[in-house]
C-alpha positions as CSV (number, residue, x, y, z in Angstrom):
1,X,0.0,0.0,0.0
2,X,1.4,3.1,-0.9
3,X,2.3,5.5,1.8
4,X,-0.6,8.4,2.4
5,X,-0.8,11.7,0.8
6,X,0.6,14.7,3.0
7,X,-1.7,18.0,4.0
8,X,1.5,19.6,2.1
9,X,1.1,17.0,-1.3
10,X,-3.0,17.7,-1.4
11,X,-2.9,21.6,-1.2
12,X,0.1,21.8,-3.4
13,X,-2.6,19.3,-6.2
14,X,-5.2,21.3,-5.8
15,X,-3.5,24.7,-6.7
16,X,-2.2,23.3,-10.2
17,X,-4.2,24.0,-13.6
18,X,-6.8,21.3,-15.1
19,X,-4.5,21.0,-18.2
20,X,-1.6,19.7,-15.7
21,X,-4.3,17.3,-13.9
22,X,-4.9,15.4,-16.7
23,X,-1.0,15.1,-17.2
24,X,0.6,13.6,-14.4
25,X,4.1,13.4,-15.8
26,X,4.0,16.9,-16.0
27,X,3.0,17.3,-12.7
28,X,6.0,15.0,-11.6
29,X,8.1,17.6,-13.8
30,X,6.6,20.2,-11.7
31,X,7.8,18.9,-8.0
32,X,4.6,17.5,-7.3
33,X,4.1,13.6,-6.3
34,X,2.3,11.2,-9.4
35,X,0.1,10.0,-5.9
36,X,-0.5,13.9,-5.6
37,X,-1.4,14.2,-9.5
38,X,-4.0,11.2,-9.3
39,X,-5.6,12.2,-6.6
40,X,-6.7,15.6,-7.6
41,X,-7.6,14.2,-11.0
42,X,-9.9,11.7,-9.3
43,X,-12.0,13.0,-6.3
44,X,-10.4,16.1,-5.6
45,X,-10.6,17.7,-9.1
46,X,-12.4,21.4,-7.6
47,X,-14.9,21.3,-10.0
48,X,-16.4,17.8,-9.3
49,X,-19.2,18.7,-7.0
50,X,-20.4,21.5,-9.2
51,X,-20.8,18.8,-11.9
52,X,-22.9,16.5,-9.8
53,X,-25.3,19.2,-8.8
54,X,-25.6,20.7,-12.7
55,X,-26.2,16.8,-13.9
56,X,-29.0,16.0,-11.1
57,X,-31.1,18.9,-12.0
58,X,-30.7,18.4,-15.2
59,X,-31.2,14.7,-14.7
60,X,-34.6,15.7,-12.6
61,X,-35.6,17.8,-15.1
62,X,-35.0,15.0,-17.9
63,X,-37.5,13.1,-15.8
64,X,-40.4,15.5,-15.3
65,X,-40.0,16.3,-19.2
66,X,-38.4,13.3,-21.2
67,X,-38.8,15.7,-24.4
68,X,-36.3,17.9,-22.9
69,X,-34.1,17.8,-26.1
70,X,-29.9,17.7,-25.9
71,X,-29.7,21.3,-27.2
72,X,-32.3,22.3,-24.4
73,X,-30.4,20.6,-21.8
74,X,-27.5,22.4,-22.9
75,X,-28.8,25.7,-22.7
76,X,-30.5,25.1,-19.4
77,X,-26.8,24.0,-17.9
78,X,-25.6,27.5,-19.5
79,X,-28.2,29.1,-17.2
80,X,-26.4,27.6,-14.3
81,X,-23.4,28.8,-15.0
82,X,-24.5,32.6,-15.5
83,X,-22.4,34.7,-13.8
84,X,-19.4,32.4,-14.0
85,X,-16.2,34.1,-15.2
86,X,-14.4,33.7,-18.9
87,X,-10.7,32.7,-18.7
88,X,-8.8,32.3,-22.1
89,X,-6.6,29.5,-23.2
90,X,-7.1,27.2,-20.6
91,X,-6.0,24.3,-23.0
92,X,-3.0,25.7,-23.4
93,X,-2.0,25.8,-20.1
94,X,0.1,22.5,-20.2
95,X,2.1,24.0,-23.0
96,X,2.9,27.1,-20.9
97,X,4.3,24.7,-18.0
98,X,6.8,22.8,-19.9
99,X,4.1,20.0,-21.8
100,X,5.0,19.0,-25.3
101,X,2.1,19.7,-28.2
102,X,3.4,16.6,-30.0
103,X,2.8,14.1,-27.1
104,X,-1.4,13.6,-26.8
105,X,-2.5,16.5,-25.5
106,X,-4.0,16.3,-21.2
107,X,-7.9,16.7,-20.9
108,X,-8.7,19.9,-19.4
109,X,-12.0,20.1,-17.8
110,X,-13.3,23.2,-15.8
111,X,-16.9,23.8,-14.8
112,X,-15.8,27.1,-12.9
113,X,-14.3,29.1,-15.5
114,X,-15.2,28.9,-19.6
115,X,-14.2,30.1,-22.5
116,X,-16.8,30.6,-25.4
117,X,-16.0,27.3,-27.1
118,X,-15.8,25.4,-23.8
119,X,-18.9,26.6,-22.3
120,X,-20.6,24.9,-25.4
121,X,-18.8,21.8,-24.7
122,X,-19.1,21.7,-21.4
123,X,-22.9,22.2,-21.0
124,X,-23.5,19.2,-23.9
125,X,-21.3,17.0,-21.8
126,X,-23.0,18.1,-18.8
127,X,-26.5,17.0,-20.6
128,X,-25.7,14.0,-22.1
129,X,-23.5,11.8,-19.5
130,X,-26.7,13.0,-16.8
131,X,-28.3,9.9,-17.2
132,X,-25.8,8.3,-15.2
133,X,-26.7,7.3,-11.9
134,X,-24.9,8.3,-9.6
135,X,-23.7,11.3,-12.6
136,X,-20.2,10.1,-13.6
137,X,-17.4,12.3,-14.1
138,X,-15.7,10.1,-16.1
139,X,-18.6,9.9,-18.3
140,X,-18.5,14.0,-17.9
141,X,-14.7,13.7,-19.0
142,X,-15.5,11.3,-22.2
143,X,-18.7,12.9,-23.4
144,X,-15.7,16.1,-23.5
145,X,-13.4,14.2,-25.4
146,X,-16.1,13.1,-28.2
147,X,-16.7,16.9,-28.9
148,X,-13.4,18.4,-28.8
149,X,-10.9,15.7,-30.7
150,X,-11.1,14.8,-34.3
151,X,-13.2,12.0,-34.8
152,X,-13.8,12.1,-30.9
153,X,-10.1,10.4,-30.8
154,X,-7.4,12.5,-28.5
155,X,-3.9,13.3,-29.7
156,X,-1.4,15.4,-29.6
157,X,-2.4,19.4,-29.8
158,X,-3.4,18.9,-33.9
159,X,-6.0,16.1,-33.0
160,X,-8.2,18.9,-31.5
161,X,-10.8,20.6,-33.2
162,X,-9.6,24.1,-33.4
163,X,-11.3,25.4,-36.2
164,X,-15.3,26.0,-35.1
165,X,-16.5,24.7,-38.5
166,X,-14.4,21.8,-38.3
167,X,-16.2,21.5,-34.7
168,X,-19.2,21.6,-36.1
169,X,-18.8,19.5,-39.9
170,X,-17.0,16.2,-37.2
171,X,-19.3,16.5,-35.4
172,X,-22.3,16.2,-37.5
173,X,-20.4,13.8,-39.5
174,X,-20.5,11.3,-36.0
175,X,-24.1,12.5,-35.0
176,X,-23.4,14.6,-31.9
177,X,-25.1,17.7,-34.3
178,X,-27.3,18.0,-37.4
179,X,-25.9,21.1,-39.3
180,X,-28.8,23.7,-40.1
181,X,-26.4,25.6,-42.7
182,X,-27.9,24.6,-45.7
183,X,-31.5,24.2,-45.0
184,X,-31.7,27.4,-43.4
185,X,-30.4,29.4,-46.2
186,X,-27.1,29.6,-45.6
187,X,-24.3,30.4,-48.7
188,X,-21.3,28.6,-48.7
189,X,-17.8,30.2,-47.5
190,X,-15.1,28.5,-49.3
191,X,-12.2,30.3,-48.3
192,X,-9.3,28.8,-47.4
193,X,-8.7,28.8,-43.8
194,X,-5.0,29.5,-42.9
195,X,-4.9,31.9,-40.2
196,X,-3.1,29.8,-37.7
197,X,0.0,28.7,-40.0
198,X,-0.2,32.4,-40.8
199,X,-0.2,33.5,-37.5
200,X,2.3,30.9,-35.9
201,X,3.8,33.3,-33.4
202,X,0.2,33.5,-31.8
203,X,0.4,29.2,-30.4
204,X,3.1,28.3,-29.1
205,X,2.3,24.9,-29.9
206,X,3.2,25.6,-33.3
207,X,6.5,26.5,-32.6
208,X,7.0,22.9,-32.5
209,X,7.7,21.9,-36.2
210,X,6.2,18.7,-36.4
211,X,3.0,20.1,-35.0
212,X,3.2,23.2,-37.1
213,X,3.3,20.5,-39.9
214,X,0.3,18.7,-38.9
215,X,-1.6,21.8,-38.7
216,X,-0.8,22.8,-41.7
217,X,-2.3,19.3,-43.8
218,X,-5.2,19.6,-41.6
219,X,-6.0,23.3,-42.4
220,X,-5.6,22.1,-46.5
221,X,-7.7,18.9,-45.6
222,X,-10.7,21.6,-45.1
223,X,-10.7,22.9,-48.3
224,X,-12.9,21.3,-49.9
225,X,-15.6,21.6,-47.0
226,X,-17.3,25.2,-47.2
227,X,-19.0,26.7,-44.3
228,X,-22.8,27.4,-44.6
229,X,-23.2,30.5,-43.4
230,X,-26.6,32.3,-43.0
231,X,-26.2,35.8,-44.0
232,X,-26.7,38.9,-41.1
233,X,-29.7,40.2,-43.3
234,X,-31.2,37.1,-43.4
235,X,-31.4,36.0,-39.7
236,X,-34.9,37.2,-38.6
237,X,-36.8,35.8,-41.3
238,X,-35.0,32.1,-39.9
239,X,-35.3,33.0,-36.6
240,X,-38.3,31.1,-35.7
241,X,-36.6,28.1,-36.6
242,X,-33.9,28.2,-34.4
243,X,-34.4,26.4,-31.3
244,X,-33.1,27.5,-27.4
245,X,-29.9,25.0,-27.0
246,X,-29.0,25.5,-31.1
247,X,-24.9,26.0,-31.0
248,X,-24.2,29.3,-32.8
249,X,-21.1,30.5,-34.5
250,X,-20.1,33.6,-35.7
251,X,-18.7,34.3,-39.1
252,X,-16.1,36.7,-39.8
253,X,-14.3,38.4,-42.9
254,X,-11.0,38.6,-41.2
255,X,-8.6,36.5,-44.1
256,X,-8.4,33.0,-43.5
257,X,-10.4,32.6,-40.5
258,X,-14.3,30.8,-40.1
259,X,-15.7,32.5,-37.1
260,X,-14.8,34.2,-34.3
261,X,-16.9,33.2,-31.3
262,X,-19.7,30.5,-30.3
263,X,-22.7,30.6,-28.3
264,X,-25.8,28.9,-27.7
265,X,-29.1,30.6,-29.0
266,X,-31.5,31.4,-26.3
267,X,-35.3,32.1,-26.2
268,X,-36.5,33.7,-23.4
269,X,-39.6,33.5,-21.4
270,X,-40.9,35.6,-23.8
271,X,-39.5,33.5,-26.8
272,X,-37.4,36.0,-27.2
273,X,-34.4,35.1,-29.7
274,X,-31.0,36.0,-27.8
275,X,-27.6,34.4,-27.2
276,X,-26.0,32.8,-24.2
277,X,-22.4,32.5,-24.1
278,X,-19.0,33.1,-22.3
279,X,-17.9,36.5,-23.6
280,X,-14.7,37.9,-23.7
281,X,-16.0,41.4,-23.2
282,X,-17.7,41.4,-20.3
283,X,-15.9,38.8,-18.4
284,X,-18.3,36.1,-17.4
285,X,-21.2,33.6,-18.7
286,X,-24.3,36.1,-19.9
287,X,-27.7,35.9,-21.6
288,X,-27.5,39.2,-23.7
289,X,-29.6,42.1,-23.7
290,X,-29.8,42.1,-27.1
291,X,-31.9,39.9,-29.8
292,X,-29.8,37.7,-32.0
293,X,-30.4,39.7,-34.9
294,X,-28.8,42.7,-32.9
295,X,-25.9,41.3,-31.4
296,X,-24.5,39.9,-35.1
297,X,-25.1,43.0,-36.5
298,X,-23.0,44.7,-33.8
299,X,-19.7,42.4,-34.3
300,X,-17.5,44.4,-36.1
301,X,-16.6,42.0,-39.3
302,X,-19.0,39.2,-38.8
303,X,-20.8,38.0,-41.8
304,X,-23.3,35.9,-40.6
305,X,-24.1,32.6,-38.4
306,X,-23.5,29.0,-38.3
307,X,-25.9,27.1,-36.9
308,X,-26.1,23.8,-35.7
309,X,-28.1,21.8,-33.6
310,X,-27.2,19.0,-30.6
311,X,-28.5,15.6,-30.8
312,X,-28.1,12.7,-27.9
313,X,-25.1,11.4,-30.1
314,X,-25.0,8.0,-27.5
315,X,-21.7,6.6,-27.2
């Protein structure tokens, strides 16, 4: 039997990022014991509770309406964690403390802090593993793995799904999402997407050359897949045909790049169109004041909207 963790060994786990829980060598690297590292990815991981209470209401809600739908769920998870605050690159906090982008890449999981692409993750992940009984954060942890990674497989940094489209076309392609694009009226963006090869000294993952070369193929693998984008002018006349819980993403102009930000649309009590999501501006999980319509018409360079929308995609 190994010997017990110290007070010292426990507080010094629970200070460390997510990205280093998930990457226990790393942790070693760091000074801290691999008994340490385990134990604050297992039942001390700070966000653990918070996922048990999100996945019984949602589960108790699932029961007094089984036609709550996956995109529903979702939204009704991003209700719960209004007010919680946005914190960027997250994911690429194992890469900051030493962890190499060509190795497969540590599972980062936070409940307590989002950015606008994980909020969306999260909330699915909290919806679909909360028919688990007792809810299962290992389910949690895989239902988070399906969305983010290529073919739901994990990797090294180039596995993930870092272009929103791509997010979006994968995930359709292995029924987590039905892609509204096209039957919504959307017109196809073909551009190439090459902003992060062209932007290398923005990811310091890419400094690595055999990453920066994996990149690179997958960006050209996506040419031939446009991007359905429904135009700004054309969003109210579709807008009663997208649902609260639909996944939203917002196109841009800027060269080489598909969007610039995700959300979930939102219907108030009113029915109200809006948009719930993890803004940078603003600094924490919102529903905003404005309508859909309104708030894409404000972004500065934004062309229109992806849309997509969450199915039960059972593993």
């Amino acid at each position: 039997m190994s010997a017990p963790l110290t007070r010292r060994e426990l507080l010094r786990g629970a200070a460390v990022s997510a990205a280093a829980l998930a990457f226990p060598s790393l942790l070693a690297g760091c000074g801290v014991s691999r008994a340490a590292a385990r134990a604050v990815e297992g039942d001390l991981h700070p966000d653990r509770a918070r996922y048990r209470t999100w996945a019984n209401w949602i589960r108790a809600e699932v029961l007094a309406d089984p036609a709550l739908t996956t995109g529903r769920g979702g939204a009704r998870v991003g209700e719960f964690a209004i007010g919680t605050p946005y914190e960027a690159f997250t994911l690429e906090a194992y890469i900051k403390a030493g962890g190499d982008p060509s190795q497969r890449e540590p599972l980062t999981l936070w409940l307590s802090r989002f950015d606008c692409v994980s909020l969306v993750e999260s909330a699915l992940a909290v919806t679909r593993s909360a028919d688990d009984t007792p809810p299962s954060w290992d389910r949690f942890a895989r239902e988070m793995e399906r969305m983010r990674y290529r073919n739901g497989v994990r990797g090294d940094y180039s596995t993930r799904l870092h272009y929103f489209s791509e997010w979006i076309s994968d995930g359709a392609r292995r029924g987590l999402l039905r892609d509204l694009g096209q039957e919504l009226g959307g017109t196809a963006d073909a551009r190439p997407l090459r902003f992060m090869t062209e932007h290398r000294g923005s990811y310091p993952a890419l400094a690595h050359d055999d990453v920066f070369r994996s990149i690179g193929e997958m960006e050209r693998s996506l040419d031939a897949s446009p991007r359905w984008v429904i135009p700004t002018a054309r969003i109210p006349d579709v807008s009663d045909r997208i649902e609260s819980g639909d996944v939203l993403a917002f196109a841009t102009t800027i060269p080489g790049l598909d969007v610039t930000h995700s959300a979930f649309a939102y219907r108030d009590s009113l029915g109200v169109l809006r948009v719930l999501h993890a803004p940078l501006a603003g600094g924490a999980v919102e529903i905003t004041p404005r309508t859909l319509p309104e708030y894409v018409t404000a972004i500065r360079r934004s062309t229109g909207i992806l849309v997509a929308r969450p199915l039960p995609g059972r593993a």
